[in-house]
N, C-alpha and C positions, 0 to 999 in steps of 0.2 A: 334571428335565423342565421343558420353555420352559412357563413361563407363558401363559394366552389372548393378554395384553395383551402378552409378548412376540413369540407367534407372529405376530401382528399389525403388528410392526415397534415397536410402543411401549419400546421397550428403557432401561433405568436404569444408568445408566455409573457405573462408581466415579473416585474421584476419579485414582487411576494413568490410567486410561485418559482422563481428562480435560486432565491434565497432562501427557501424554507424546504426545497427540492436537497442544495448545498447543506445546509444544515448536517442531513444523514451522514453526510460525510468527515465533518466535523466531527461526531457525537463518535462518529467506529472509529475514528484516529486519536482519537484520546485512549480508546482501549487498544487498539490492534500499536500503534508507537510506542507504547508502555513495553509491550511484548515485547517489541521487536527489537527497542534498544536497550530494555532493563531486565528483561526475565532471565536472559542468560548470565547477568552481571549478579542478579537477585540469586539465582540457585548456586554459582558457585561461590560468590564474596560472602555471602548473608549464612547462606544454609551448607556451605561448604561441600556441597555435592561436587562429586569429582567430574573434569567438565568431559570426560570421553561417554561418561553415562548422558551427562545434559545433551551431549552432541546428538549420541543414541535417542534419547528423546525427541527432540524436536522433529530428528529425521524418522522415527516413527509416526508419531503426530501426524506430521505433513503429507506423510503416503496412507495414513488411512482416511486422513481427508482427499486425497484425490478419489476413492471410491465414495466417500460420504458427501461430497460436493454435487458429483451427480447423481447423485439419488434424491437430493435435495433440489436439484434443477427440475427433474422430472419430475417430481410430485408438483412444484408450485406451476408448470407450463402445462400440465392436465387441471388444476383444481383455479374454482373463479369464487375467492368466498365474497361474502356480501359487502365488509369494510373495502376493499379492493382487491384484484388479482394480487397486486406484488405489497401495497399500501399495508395490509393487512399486519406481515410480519415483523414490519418497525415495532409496531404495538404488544403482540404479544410473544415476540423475541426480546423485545428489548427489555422486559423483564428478568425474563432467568439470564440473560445476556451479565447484566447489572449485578447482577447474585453471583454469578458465579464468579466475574471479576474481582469482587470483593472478596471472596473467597480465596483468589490465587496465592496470596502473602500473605497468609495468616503470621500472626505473630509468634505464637508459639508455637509453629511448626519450628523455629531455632532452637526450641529445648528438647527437641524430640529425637529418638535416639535414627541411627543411617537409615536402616531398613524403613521408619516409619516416614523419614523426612522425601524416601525414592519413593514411596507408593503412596504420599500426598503428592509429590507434585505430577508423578505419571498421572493421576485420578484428574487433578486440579484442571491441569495445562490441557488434558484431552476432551473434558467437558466444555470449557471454555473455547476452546477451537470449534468444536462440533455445536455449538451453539451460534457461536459468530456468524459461522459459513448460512443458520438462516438466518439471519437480519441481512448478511453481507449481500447475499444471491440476489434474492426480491430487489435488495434496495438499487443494482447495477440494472435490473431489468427497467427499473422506472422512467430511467430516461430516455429509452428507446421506447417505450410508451407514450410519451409526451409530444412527441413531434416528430415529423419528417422531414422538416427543415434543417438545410445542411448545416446553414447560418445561427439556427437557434439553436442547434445540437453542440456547435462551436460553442455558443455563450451559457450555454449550458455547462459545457466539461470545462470552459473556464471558470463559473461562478463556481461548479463543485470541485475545484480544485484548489482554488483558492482559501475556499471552506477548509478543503483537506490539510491544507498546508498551515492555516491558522491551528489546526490541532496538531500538527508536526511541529512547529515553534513552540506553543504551547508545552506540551512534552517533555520534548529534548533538551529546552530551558531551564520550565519549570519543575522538572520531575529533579534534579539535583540542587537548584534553588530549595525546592520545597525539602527536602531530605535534609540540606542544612541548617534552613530554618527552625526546624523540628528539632533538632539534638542540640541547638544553641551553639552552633559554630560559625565560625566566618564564612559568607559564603564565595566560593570561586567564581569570580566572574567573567575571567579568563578562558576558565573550562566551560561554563555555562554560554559563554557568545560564542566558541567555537562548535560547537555541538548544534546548533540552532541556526547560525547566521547565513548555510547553505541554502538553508527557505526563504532569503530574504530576496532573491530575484524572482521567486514565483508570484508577489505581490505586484509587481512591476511587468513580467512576462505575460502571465496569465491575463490580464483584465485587456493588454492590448494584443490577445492573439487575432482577432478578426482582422486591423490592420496587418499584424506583422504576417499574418498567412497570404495576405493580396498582395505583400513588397515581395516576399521570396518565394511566396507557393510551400505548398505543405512541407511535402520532402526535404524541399532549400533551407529553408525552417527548422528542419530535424539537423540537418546537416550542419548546419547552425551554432545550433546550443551544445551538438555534441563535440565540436571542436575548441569550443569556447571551455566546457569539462573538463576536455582533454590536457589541453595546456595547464588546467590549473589544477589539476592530479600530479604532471609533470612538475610543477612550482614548490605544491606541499613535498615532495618528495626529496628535491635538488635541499631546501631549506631542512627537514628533517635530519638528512643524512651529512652536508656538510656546514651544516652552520647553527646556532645556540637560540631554540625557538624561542626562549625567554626576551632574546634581542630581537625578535622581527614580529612583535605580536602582529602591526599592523599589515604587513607583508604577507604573513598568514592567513588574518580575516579577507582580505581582497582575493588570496588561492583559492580559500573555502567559498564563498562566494560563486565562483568560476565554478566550483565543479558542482556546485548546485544548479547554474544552468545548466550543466551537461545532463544529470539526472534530471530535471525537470524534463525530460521525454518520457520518465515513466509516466509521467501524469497524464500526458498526450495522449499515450496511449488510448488510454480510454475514449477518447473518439472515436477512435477506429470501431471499438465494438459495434457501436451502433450503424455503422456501416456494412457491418458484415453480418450483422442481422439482418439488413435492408436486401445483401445481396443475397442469403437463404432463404428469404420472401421471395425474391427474385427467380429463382430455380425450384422453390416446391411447392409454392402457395400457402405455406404454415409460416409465421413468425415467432420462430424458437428463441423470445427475449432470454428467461429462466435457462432453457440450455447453455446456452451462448454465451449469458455469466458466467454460468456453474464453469462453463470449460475454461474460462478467463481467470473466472478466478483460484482454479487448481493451477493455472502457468504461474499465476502472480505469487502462490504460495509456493510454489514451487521452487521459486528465485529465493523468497524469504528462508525455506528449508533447506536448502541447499547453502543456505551461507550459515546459518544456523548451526547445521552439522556440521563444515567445512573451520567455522571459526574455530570454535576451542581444540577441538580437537588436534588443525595443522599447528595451533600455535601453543601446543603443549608438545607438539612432535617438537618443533622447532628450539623450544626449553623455555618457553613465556607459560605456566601454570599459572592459570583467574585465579583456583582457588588455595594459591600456597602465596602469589606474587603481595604485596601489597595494594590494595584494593585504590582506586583513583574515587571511590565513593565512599561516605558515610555509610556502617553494617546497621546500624541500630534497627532489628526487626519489626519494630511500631511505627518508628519514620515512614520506611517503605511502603508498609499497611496503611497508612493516613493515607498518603501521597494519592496510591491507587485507587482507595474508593473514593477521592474527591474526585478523579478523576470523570471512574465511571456513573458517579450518582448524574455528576452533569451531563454525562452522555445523554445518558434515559430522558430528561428532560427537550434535549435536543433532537434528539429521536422521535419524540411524541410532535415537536415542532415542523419535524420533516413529515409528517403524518398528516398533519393539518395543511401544511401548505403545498403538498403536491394534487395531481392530476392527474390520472389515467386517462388520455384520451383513442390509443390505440391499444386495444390488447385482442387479444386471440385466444380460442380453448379449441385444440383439435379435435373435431370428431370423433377420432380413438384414439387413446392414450397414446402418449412417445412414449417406445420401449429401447434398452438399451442399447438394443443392435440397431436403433435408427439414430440414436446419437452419434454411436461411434460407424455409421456410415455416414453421416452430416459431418463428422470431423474429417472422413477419409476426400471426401467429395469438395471441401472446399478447402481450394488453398491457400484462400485469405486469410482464415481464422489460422490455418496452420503455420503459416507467417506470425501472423499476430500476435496469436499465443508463445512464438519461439523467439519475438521481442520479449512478450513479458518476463518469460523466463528470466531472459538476460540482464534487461536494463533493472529489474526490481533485487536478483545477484548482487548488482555493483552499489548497488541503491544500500543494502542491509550488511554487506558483507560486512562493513565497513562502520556501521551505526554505533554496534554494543564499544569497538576498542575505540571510537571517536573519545572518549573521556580520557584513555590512554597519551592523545598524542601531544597533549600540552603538558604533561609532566615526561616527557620521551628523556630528559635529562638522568630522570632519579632511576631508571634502570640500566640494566648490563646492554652492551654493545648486541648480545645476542636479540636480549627482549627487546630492544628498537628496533631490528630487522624484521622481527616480527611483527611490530605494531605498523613498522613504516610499509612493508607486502599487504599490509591487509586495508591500510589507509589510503596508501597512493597507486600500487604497485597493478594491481590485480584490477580497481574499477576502473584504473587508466584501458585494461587492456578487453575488458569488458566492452567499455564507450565504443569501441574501434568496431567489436562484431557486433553491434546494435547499429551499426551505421550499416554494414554490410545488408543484414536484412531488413532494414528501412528501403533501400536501394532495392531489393526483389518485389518488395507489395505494392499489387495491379492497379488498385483500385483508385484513380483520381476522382479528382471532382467532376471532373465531365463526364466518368461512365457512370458514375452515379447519380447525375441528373438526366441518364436514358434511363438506367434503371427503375428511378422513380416514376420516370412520366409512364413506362412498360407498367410498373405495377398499379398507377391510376389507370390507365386504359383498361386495363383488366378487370378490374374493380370496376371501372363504370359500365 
């Protein structure tokens, strides 16, 4: 028999369900980190596409996923199928999810002549998004389904973060490891520990957030890690510009480092959501999990589009051309294609893991469907999420801007003065100044812990 404190929605997860919850997260960052720091490397290096079109792309993409997101929100917060409310579209998302990944780097899309090589990857990269976004949505609703516990909500977006950042390591390691391996070259290990060793304090941060949230409190916390960033954007920079990266490897790796804690806010993030789910229960008596995503996660694509476009593009203004420059990657168009579908075949498998070891313990179907003029007056109406969402934007910006030319910055020698300024604005320059407005609007959001333990005990009394 459920416990008071569980009939309440306070529910204590074990660890399986913690880690099989985390999982899903794992399983999309193997595919969604692939994107984010090789597809634009893939379409100009590999496929030669010129990057103001790639730029066009992506920034297309990304804005018709902001309408495709919430249409995807709204359909899973009205419908309760029988595998679960949100549980459901691991399973049969994560199929054509799988396919279509594998599909993105076709091999002999490099033989194929401009026009066919634009109208595969526009096809490819927009399916793939539009697909993502349902596995993505469900899978952020789950966790606000699981508990109302603040404490297990914490150990929750640390366990799934942690998860996440195994598959960002994984990636941005392995995905240039694995491309040398395949074409029988030496592989860079140089490039390969800078690219990845930014996720080496989320293994360290993450597992001790419940302490380190009781020493400093949430905010102190944020305030934190992103001055810790700060300085070591400042570091990669001063060493970039005046001094022979070849001589300060290790100087380097302890920068990179630093600014990995400073991004490691984006991760945090995701706490928040579920709070501000808790707070839209709080004011309408509907809990819009599905919305709520959906709108998090057009912020969070939003950041990734916005650097997406913003990259090739300023830094072909600047006189740094991806696809004319000498490439910091292996082209070989089979490499790539290996790479990617090992990636995603593992996802599916992980994803089916997340399937199995989650729990729906709170969900909701509203009596009449959410229509869109109740979303976007649930956006107008709270100004948490609007906060929230205008961290995402930002701190996920500094987080990608920066991803694809990370391969650039350890060979910063072998180009012209010009193309280092450009690598070093988009490396150091820009997410330094990024970290600074994510601190700003960390400082405006209401919501502490204490008004969320009236809100909850408001929304038990209610309920009972």
């Amino acid at each position: 028999m459920a416990s008071t404190n569980e009939q309440n929605g306070y529910y204590k997860l074990s660890w399986m369900q913690r880690i099989g919850f985390g999982s899903g997260d794992l399983a999309q960052n193997l595919i969604f980190q692939t994107v984010a720091c090789f597809l634009m490397l893939y379409l100009t290096t590999v496929l030669k596409i010129s990057p103001a079109f790639v730029s066009g792309l992506i920034l297309g993409v990304r804005l018709l996923d902001c309408f495709w997101s919430p249409v995807v929100g709204k359909y899973i917060d009205n419908h309760n199928p029988k595998l679960g409310k949100y549980r459901t579209y691991l399973l049969f998302g994560g199929i054509p999810l799988t396919v279509a990944a594998c599909l993105l780097m076709l091999p002999a899309a490099a033989t194929w002549s401009m026009g066919a090589k634009i109208a595969y990857a526009t096809v490819s990269y927009t399916l793939l998004s539009m697909i993502y976004s349902v596995v993505n949505i469900p899978y952020g609703s789950i966790m606000a389904s699981m508990t109302r516990d603040n404490d297990e909500v914490l150990i929750l977006t640390s366990t799934r973060m942690v998860c996440a950042n195994i598959g960002q390591i994984v990636v941005q390691a392995g995905f240039p490891i694995g491309l040398a391996l395949i074409v029988g070259i030496a592989v860079d290990w140089n490039q390969a520990v800078f690219m990845a060793i930014g996720t080496i304090p989320a293994f360290i941060i993450l597992p001790s957030l419940p302490f380190l949230k009781k020493l400093f409190g949430k905010k102190g916390l944020y305030y934190l890690l992103l001055s810790v960033g700060l300085v070591g954007f400042i570091a990669l920079f001063i060493i970039g510009k005046f001094f022979d990266v070849e001589n300060c490897k290790l100087l380097i790796q302890i920068a990179k480092i630093m600014t990995g804690v400073g991004l490691l806010v984006g991760s945090l993030m995701w706490a928040l959501v579920p709070e501000v789910i808790t707070e839209a229960e709080y004011r309408t008596g509907n809990r819009p999990a599905a919305t709520v995503n959906a709108l998090a996660g057009v912020a969070f694509k939003a950041g990734f589009s916005i650097a997406g476009w913003i990259t090739p593009l300023v830094m072909g203004a600047i006189g740094f051309n991806l696809a004319s420059e000498s490439s910091a990657l292996p082209t070989d168009p089979k490499a790539w294609f290996l790479v990617t579908c090992i990636f995603a075949v593992v996802g599916f498998f992980l994803l089916t893991l997340c399937f199995l070891g989650s729990k729906e313990n709170i969900t909701t179907t509203p009596e009449k469907p959410v229509s869109f003029g109740e979303m976007w007056a649930e956006f107008k109406a709270n100004k948490c999420l609007q906060l929230v969402l205008s961290i995402f934007v930002v701190v996920f910006l500094a987080s990608f801007i920066s991803a694809p030319v990370n391969a650039y910055y350890t060979h910063l020698n072998d180009y012209s003065p010009i193309a280092q300024n450009a690598i070093l604005w988009f490396t150091t320059i820009i997410p330094a100044i990024l970290l600074i407005v994510v601190g700003y609007l960390v400082y405006r959001y209401p919501l502490t812990d204490e008004k969320l333990d009236e809100i909850n005990k408001a929304i038990a009394e209610r309920t009972a």
